[in-house]
C-alpha positions as CSV (number, residue, x, y, z in Angstrom):
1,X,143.8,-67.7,156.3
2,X,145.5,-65.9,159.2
3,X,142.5,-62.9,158.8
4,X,139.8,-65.6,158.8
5,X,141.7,-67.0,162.0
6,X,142.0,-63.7,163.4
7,X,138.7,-62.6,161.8
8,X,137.0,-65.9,164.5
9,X,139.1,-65.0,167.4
10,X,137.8,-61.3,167.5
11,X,134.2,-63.2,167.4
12,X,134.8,-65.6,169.9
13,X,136.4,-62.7,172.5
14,X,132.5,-60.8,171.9
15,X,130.5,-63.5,172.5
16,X,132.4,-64.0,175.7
17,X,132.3,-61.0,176.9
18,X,128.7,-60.8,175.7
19,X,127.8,-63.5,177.9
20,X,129.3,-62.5,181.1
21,X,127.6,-59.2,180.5
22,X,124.4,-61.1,180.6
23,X,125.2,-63.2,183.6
24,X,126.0,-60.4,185.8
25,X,122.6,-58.8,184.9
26,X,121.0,-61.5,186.1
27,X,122.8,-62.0,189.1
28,X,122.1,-58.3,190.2
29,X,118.2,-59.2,189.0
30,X,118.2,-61.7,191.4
31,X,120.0,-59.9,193.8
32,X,117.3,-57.3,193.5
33,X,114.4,-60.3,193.7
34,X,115.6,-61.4,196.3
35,X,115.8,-58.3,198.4
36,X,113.0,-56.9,197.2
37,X,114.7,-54.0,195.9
38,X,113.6,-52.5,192.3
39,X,116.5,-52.5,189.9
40,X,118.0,-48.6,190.0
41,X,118.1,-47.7,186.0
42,X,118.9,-44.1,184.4
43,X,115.4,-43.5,183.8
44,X,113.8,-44.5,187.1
45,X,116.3,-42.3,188.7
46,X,114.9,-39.2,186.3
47,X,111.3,-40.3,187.9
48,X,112.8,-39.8,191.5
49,X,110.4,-36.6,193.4
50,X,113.0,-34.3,195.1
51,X,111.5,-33.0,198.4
52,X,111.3,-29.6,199.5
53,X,111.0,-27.8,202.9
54,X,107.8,-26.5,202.4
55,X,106.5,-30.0,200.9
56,X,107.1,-31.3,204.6
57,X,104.5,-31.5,207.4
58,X,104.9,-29.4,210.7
59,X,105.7,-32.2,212.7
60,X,108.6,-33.3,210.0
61,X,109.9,-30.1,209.8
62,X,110.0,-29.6,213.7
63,X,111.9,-33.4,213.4
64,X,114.3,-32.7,210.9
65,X,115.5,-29.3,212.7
66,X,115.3,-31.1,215.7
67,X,118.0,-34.3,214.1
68,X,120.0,-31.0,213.3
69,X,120.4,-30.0,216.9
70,X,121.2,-33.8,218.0
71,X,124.0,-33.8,215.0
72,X,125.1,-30.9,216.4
73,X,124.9,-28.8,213.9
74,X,124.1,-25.7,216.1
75,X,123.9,-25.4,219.8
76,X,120.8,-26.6,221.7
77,X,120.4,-23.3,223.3
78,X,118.5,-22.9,220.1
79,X,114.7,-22.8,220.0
80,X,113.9,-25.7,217.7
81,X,110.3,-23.1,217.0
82,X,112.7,-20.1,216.0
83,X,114.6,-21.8,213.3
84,X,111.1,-23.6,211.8
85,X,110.0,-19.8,211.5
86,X,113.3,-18.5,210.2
87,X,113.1,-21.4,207.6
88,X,109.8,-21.0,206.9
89,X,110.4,-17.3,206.0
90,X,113.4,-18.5,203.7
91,X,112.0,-21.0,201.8
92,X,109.0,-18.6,200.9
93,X,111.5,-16.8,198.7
94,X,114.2,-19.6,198.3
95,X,112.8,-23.2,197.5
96,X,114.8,-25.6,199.8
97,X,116.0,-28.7,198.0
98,X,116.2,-31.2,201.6
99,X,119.0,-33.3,199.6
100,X,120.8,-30.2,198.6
101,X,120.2,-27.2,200.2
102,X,119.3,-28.2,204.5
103,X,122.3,-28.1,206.0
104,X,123.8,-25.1,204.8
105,X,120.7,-23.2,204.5
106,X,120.0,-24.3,208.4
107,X,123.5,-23.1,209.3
108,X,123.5,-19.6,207.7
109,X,120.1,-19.0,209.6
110,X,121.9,-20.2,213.1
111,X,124.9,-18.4,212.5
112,X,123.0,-15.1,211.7
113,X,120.6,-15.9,214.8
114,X,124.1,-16.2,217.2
115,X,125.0,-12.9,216.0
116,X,123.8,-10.3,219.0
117,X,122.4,-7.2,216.8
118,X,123.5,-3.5,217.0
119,X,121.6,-1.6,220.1
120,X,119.9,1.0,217.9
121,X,117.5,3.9,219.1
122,X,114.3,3.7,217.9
123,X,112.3,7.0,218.9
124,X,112.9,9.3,221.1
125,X,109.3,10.7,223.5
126,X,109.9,13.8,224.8
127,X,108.1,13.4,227.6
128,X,105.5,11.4,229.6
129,X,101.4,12.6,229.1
130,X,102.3,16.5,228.1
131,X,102.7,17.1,231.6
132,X,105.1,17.1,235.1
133,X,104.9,14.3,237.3
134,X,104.8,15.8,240.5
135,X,104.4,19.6,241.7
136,X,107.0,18.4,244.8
137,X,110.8,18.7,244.4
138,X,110.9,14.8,245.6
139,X,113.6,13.2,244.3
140,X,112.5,9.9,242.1
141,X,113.2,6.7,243.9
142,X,112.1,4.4,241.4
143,X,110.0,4.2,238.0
144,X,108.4,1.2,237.0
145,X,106.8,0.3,233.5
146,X,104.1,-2.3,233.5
147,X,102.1,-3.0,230.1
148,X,100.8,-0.2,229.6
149,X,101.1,1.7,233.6
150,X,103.7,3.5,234.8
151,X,104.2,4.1,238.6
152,X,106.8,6.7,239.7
153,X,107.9,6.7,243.4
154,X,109.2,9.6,244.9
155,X,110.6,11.0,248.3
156,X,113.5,11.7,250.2
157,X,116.0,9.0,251.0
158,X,116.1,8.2,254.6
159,X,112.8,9.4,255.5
160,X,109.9,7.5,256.0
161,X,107.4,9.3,254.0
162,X,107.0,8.4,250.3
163,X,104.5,9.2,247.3
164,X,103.3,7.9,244.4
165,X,102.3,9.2,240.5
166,X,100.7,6.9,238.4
167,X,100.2,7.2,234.5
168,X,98.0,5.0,232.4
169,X,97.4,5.2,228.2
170,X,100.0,8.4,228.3
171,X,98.1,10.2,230.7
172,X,98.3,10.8,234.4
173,X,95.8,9.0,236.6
174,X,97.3,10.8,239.6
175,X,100.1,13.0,241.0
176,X,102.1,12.8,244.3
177,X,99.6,10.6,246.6
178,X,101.0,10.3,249.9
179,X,101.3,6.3,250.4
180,X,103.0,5.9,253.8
181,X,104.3,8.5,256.3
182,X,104.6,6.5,259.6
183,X,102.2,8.6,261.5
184,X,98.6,9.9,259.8
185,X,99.2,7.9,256.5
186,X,100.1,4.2,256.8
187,X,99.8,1.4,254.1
188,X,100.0,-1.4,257.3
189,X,97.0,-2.4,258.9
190,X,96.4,-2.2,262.5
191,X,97.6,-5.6,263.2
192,X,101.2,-4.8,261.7
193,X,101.7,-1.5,263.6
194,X,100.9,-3.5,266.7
195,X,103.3,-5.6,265.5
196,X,106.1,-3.3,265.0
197,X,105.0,-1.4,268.7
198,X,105.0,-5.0,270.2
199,X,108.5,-5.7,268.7
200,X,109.8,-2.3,269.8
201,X,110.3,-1.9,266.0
202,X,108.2,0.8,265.4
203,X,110.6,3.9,265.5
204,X,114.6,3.5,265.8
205,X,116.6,1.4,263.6
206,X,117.1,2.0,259.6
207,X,114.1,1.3,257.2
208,X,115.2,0.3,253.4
209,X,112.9,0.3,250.6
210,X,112.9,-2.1,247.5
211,X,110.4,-2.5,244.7
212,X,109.1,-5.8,242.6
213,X,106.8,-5.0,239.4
214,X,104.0,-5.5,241.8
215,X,105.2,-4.4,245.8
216,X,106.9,-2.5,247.6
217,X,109.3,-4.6,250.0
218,X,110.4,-2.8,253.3
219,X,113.1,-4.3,255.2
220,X,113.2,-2.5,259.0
221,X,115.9,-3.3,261.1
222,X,117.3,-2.6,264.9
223,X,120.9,-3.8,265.1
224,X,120.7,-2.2,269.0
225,X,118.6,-5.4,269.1
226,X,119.2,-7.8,266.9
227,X,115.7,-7.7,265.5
228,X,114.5,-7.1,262.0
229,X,111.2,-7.3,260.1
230,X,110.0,-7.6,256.0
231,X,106.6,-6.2,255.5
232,X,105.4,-6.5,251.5
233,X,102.7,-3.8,250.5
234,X,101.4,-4.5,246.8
235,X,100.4,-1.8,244.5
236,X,98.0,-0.9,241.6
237,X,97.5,1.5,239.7
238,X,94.9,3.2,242.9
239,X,97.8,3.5,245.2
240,X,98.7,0.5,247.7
241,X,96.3,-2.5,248.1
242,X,97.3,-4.7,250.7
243,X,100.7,-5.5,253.5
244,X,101.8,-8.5,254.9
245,X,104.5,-9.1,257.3
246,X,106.9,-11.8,255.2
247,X,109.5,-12.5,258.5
248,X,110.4,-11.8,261.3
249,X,113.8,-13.2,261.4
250,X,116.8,-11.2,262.1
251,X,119.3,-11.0,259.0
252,X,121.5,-7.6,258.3
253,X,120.6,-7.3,254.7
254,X,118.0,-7.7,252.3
255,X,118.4,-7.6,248.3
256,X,116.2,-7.7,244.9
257,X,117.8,-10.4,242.5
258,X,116.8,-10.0,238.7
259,X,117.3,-13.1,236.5
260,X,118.1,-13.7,233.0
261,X,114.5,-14.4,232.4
262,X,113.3,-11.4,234.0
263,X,112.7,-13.1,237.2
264,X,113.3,-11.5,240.5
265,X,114.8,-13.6,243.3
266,X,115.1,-12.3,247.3
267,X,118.1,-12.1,248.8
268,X,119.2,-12.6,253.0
269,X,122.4,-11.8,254.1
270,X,124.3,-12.5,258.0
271,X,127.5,-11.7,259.1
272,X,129.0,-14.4,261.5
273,X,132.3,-13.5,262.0
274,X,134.6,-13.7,258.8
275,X,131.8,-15.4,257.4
276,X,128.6,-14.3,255.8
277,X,125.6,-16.5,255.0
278,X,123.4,-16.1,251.9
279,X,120.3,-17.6,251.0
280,X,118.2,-16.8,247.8
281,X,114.7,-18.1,247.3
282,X,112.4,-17.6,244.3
283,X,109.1,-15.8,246.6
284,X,108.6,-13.2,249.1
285,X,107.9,-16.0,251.6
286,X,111.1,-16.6,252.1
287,X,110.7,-20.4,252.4
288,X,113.4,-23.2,250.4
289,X,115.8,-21.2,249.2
290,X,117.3,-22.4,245.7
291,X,121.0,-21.5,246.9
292,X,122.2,-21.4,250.3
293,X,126.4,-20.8,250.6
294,X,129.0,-18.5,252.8
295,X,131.1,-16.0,251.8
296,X,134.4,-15.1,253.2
297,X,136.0,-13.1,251.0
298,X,137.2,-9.9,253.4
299,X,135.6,-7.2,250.2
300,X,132.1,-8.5,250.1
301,X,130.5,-6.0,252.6
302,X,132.3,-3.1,250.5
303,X,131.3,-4.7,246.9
304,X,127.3,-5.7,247.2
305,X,124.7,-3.7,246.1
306,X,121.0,-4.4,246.9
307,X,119.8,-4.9,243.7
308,X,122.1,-7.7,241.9
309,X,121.2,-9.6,238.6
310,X,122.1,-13.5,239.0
311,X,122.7,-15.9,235.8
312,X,121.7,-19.2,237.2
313,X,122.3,-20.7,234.1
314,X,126.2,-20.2,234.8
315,X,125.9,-19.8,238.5
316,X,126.9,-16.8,238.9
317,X,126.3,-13.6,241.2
318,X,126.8,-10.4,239.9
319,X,127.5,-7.3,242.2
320,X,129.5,-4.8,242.9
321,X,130.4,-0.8,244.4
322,X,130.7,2.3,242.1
323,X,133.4,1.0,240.0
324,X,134.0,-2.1,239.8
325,X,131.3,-5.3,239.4
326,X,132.6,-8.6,240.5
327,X,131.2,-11.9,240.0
328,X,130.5,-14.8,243.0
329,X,130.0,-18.3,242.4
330,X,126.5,-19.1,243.9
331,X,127.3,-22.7,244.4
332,X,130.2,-22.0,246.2
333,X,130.4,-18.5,247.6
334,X,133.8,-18.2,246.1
335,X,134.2,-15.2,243.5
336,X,136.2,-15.1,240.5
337,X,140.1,-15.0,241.1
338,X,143.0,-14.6,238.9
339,X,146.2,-17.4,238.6
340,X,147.8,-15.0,240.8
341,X,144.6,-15.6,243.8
342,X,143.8,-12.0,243.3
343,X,140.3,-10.7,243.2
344,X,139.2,-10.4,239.9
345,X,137.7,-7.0,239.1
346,X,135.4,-5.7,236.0
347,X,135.7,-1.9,234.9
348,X,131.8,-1.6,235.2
349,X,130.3,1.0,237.6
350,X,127.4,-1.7,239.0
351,X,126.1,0.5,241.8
352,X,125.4,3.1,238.9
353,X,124.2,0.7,236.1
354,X,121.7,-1.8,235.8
355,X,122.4,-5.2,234.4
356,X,119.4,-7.0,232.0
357,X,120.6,-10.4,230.8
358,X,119.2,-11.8,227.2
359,X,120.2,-14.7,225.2
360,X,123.5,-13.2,223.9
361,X,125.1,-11.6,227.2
362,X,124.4,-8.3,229.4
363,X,123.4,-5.3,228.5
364,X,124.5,-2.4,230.6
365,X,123.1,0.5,231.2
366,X,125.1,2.9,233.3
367,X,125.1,6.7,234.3
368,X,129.3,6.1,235.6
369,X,129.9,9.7,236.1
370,X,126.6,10.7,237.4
371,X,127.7,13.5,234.8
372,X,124.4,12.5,233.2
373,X,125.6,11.3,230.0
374,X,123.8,7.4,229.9
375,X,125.7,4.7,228.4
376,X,124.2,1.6,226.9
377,X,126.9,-1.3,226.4
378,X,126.6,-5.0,225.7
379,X,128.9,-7.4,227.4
380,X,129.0,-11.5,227.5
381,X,128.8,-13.3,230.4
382,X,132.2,-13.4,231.0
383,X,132.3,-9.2,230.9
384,X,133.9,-9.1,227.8
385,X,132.8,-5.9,225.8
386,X,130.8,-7.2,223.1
387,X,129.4,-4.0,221.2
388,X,131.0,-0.3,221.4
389,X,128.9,1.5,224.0
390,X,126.0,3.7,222.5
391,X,126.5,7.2,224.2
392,X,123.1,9.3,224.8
393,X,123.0,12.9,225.6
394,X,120.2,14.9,224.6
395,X,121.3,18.1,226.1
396,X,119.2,20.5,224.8
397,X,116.4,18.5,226.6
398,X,117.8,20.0,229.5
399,X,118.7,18.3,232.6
400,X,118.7,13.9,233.2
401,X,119.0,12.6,236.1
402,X,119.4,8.3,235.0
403,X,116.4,6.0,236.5
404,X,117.3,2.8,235.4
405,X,115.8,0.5,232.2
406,X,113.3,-2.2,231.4
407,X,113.8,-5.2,228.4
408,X,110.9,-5.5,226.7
409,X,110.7,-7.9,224.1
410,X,113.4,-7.1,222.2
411,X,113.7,-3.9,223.4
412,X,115.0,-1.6,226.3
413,X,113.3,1.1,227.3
414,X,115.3,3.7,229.4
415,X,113.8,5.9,231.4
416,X,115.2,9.5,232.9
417,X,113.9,12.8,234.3
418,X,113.9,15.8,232.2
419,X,113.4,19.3,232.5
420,X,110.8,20.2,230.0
421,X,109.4,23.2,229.5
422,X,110.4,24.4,233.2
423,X,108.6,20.8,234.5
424,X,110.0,18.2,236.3
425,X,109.2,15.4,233.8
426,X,110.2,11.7,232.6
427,X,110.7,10.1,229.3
428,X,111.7,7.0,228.4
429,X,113.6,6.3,225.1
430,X,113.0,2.3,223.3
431,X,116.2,1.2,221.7
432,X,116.6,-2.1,219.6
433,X,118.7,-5.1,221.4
434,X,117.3,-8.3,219.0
């Protein structure tokens, strides 16, 4: 009797529990019904399509790296296109699972992209078209690289007279053609030498001499008067093609300013008293300038150079003497000083380097001992040694005398003269900076 009893009890307890089972089904039935959701069993999760990267669109790819940068997870300095291509590249080898595999995939390409590369060499030319550049003992003044041109300006430094060589496909188009000699040879026209007469600038004074990728910028100046001129002469690969006068107002300096994006900026500088005003502007017309601020800073007429490189993403000015480079606010005029309101000074020889900004920092270039040894360093904005400094020295190339660099792509070429087989020559050397 008391199994039977127990035997009914055990019965009752199931169908209970059998019916409550079936009432909270059909609650979460009509939960579903009502809205309009499909009941979520084990076998239509099985039939659920994972998505892959590749299985997306172009548009929802750009979108879903795009949602990354707003989630922040990488910086928006990033180029949304770049990390497409870098994914795209992955997921050709590596299938990405969107639930599963995004995020970390997307970070391990950002984090590798952050990573500034080693500066490697990649060849080493010998020297330009088989041949000298010049059958002068000119000094070089300046060698410029322009697709697939080069233009090598020579002459002796604080004389008027100047020449030109020009290469083109490795060869040389021409050799030392006289441009400008400020009496039989001038690259002004009539007007602008009866300028210079009328202005009483034509002899007297101090001429100084800077060079765009496509001009040559002289700045002439008479202190005795107070009077100063800026005549631009463009150039081709024929020789000068045309000069303008660009102003005709008096400042005491004149400066190139290279950009991070290869941009170069003008720059006016004039003393008034402990003061100096600076204006930068973006053409040679000299019009609107994008900054305008004082200095007053009793070092600044000892540490400027007339070529400076300017980060205006940071606002920052950097210049300097032959051993130190400091750095000038551009919004303020006010350069970088220490907790102790000392001037702070960077252990980089800027009058004997040249500074070329990319996406990870500076990389500079720099002959400090003019013992011809050429360093090649990479810095961060903040001048904080980045990579060890790549030493070159190809001595049994003979002499080098250091004439500057040029970022190309994603590479630097440096160029130097070389003695090569008893010829005054150049050669320029590509090194990897991606």
């Amino acid at each position: 009797m008391q199994l039977l009893k127990k035997f009914y009890l055990i019965l009752a307890f199931t169908l209970i529990t059998f019916l409550a089972a079936c009432g909270d089904e059909e609650k979460s039935d009509a939960d579903n019904s009502e809205s309009g959701k499909t009941p979520v069993t084990a076998e239509s999760k099985s039939e659920e399509k994972e998505i892959y990267w590749n299985d997306l669109s172009e548009e929802e790819q750009e979108r879903k790296v795009q949602e990354a940068i707003d989630s922040k997870v990488f910086p928006e300095s990033f180029n949304v296109q770049d990390i497409v291509e870098e994914l795209n590249e992955y997921a050709d080898v590596n299938p990405i699972n969107m639930a599963i595999d995004f995020e970390s995939v997307i970070s391990g390409i950002v984090e590798s992209l952050a990573a500034p590369g080693e500066i490697e060499i990649l060849t080493v030319n010998e020297q330009l078209g088989n041949d000298s550049f010049t059958e002068t003992d000119h000094p070089i003044i300046k060698i410029i690289e322009k697709d697939d041109t080069v233009f090598v300006f020579h002459g002796h430094s604080g004389y008027t007279a100047f020449y030109l060589s020009v290469a083109k496909d490795n060869k040389w188009i021409f050799k030392d053609k006289l441009i400008h000699d400020g009496e039989e040879v001038s690259m002004y026209s009539e007007d602008i030498q009866q300028t210079l007469i009328d202005q009483e600038m034509q002899y007297g004074g101090n001429t100084y001499r800077y060079y765009t990728q496509d001009s040559v910028i002289e700045h002439k100046i008479n202190d005795h008067i107070n009077k100063s001129i800026v005549i631009e002469s463009t150039f081709d690969e024929t020789g000068i093609t045309g000069s303008k006068i660009i102003s005709q107002e008096y400042f005491e300096a004149f400066s190139i300013v290279n950009t991070l994006d290869g941009e170069q900026l003008f720059m006016t500088e004039l003393a008034d008293g402990d003061l100096t005003h600076v204006n930068i502007y973006e053409d040679t017309n000299l019009n609107n300038s994008i900054y305008s601020y004082d200095v007053k800073f009793k070092d600044y007429w000892n540490l400027r150079s007339n070529y400076t490189f300017l980060d205006r993403d940071r606002n920052f000015l950097y210049t300097g003497d032959d051993s130190v480079t400091v750095k000038i606010d551009v919004t303020t005029g006010e350069p970088n000083w220490d907790a102790q309101g000392h001037l702070i000074e960077y252990d980089i020889p800027y009058d004997n380097s040249y500074f070329i900004g990319d996406d990870f920092g500076l990389i500079v270039t720099s002959e400090p001992d003019y013992d011809h040894k050429i360093y090649i360093s990479r810095y961060d904005y903040d001048l904080n040694m980045m990579n060890e400094s790549l030493f070159i020295d190809n001595g049994a190339m003979g002499s080098h005398d250091f004439e500057g660099g040029a970022k190309t792509n994603e590479e630097l070429h440096v160029w130097r003269e070389v003695v090569y087989k008893d010829q005054r020559s150049i050669q320029m050397t590509p090194y990897s900076i991606d």
